[in-house]
DRENVO-292618 format. One record per residue (C-alpha): residue number from 1; y, z, x. Coordinates in Angstrom, 3 decimals. Each point is the difference from the previous one (the first is absolute). Example, Ala and Ser with C-alpha at 12.3 -4.5 7.8 and 13.67 -1.06 7.14 Angstrom:
<vexfis>
<vexfi><marti>1</marti><v>-4.500</v><w>7.800</w><u>12.300</u></vexfi>
<vexfi><marti>2</marti><v>3.440</v><w>-0.660</w><u>1.370</u></vexfi>
</vexfis>
This chain:
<vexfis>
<vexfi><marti>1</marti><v>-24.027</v><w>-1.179</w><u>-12.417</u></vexfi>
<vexfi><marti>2</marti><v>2.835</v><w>-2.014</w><u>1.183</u></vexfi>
<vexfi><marti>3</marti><v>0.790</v><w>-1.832</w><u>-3.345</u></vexfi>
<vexfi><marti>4</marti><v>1.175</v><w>3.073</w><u>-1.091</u></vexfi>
<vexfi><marti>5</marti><v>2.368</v><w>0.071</w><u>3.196</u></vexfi>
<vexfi><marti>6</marti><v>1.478</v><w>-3.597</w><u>-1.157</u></vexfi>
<vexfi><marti>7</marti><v>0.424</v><w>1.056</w><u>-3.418</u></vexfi>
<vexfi><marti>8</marti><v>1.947</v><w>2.981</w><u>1.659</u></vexfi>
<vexfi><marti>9</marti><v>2.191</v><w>-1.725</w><u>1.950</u></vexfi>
<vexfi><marti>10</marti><v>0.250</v><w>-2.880</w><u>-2.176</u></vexfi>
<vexfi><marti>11</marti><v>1.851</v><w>2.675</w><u>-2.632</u></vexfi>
<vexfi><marti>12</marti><v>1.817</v><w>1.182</w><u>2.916</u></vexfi>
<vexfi><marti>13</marti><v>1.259</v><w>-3.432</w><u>0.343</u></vexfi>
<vexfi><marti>14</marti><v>1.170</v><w>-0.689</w><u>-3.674</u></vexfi>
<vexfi><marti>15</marti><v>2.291</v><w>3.392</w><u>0.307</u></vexfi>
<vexfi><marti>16</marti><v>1.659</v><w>-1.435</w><u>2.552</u></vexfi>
<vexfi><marti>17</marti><v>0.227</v><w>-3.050</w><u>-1.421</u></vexfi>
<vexfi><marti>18</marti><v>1.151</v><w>1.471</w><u>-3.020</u></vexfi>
<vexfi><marti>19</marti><v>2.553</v><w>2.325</w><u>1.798</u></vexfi>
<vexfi><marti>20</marti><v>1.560</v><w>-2.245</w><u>2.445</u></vexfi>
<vexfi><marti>21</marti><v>0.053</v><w>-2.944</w><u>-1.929</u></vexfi>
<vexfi><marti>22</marti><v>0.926</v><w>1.226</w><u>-3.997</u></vexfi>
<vexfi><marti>23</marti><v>0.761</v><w>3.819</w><u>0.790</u></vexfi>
<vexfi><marti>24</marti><v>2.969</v><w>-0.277</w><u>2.722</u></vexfi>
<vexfi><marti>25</marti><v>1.116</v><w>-3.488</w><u>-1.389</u></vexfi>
<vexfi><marti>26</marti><v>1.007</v><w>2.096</w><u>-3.198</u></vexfi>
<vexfi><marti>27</marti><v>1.437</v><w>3.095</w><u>1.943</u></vexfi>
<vexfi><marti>28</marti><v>2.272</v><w>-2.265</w><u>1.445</u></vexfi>
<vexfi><marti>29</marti><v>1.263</v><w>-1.303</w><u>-3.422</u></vexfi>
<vexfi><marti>30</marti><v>0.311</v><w>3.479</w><u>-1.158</u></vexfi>
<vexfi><marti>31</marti><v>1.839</v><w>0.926</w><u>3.147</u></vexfi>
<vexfi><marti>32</marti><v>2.381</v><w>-2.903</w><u>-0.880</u></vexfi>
<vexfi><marti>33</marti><v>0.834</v><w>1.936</w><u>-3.204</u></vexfi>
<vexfi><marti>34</marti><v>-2.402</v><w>1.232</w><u>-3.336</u></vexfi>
<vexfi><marti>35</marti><v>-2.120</v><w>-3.008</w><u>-1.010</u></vexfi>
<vexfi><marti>36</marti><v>-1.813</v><w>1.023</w><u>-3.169</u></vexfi>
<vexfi><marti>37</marti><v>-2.309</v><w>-2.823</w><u>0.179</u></vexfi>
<vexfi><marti>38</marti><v>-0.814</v><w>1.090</w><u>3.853</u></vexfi>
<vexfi><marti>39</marti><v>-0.252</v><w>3.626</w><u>-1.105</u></vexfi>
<vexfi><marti>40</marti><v>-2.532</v><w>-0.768</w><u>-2.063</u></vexfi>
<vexfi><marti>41</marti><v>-2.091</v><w>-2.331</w><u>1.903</u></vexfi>
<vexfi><marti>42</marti><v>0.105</v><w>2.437</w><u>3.217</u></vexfi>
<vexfi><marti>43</marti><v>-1.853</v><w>2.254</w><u>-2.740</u></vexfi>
<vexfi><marti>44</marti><v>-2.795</v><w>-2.195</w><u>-0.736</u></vexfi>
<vexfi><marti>45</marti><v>-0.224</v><w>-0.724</w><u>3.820</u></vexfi>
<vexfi><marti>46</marti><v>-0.119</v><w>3.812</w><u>0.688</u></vexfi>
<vexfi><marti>47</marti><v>-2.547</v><w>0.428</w><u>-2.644</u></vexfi>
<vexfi><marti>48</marti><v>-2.018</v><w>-3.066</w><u>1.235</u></vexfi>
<vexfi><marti>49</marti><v>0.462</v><w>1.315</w><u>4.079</u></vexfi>
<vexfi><marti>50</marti><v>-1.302</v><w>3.779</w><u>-2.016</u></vexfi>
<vexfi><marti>51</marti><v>-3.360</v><w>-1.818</w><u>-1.566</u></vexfi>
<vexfi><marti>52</marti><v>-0.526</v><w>-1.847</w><u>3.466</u></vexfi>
<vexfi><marti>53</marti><v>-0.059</v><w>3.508</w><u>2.008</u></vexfi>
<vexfi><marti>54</marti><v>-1.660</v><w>1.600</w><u>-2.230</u></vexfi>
<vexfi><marti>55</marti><v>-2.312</v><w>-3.021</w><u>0.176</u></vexfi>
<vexfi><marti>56</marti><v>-0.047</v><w>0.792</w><u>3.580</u></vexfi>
<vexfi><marti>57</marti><v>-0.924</v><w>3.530</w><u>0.031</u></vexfi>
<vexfi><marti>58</marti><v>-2.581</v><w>-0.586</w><u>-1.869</u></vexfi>
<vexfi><marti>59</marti><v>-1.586</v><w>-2.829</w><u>2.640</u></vexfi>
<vexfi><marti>60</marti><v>0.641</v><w>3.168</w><u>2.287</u></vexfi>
<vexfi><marti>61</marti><v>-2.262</v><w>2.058</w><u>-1.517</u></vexfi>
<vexfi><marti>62</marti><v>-2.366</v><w>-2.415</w><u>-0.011</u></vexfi>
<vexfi><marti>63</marti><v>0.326</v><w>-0.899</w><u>3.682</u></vexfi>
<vexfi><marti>64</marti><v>-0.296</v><w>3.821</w><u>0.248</u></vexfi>
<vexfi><marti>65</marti><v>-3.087</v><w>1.025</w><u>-1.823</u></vexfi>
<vexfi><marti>66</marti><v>-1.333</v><w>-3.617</w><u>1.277</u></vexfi>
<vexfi><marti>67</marti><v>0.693</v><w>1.494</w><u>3.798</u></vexfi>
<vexfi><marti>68</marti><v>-1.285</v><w>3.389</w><u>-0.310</u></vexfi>
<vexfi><marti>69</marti><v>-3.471</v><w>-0.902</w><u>-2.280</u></vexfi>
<vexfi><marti>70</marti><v>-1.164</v><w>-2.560</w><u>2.817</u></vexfi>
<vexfi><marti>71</marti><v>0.635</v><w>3.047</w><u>2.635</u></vexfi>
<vexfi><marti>72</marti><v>-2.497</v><w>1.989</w><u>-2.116</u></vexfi>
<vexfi><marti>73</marti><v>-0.520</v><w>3.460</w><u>-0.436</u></vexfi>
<vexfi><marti>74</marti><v>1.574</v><w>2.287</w><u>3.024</u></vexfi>
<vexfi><marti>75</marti><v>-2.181</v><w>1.707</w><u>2.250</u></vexfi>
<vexfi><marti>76</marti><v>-0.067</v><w>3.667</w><u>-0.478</u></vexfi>
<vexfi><marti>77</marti><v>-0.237</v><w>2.364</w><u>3.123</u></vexfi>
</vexfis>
C-alpha cells in the first residue's frame, strides 16, 4: 500500500539529493577546468543516481501490479 509510495519517493529524494548536492557541485569543478579527481567521483555518483532509478522503476512496477491486482479481473462485455 502506501509504504511502498514512501519508499518511492523516499528514492526519489536521495537522487536529488545526490544530484543537486554531489552531482552539480562537481560539474562546476569540471567546468572550472578537467579535475581528474571530480571526473571520477561524478562517475560513481552517476552510477550510484543509475542503481537508485533503477531502484525506482522497480518500486514502479510494484506500485503497478500492486494497483491493477486490487482492481481485479476486468469485466468482459
Amino acid at each position: 500500500g502506501s509504504a511502498i509510495a514512501w519508499i518511492g519517493l523516499a528514492l526519489v529524494g536521495a537522487v536529488w539529493g545526490v544530484t543537486f548536492f554531489v552531482s552539480v557541485p562537481l560539474h562546476v569543478r569540471l567546468d572550472r577546468g578537467f579535475d581528474a579527481r571530480a571526473h571520477r567521483a561524478l562517475v560513481v555518483t552517476n552510477w550510484a543516481r543509475t542503481a537508485l532509478w533503477s531502484a525506482r522503476l522497480w518500486v514502479s512496477i510494484a506500485m503497478l501490479v500492486e494497483l491493477l491486482t486490487a482492481a481485479g479481473p476486468v469485466p468482459r462485455s
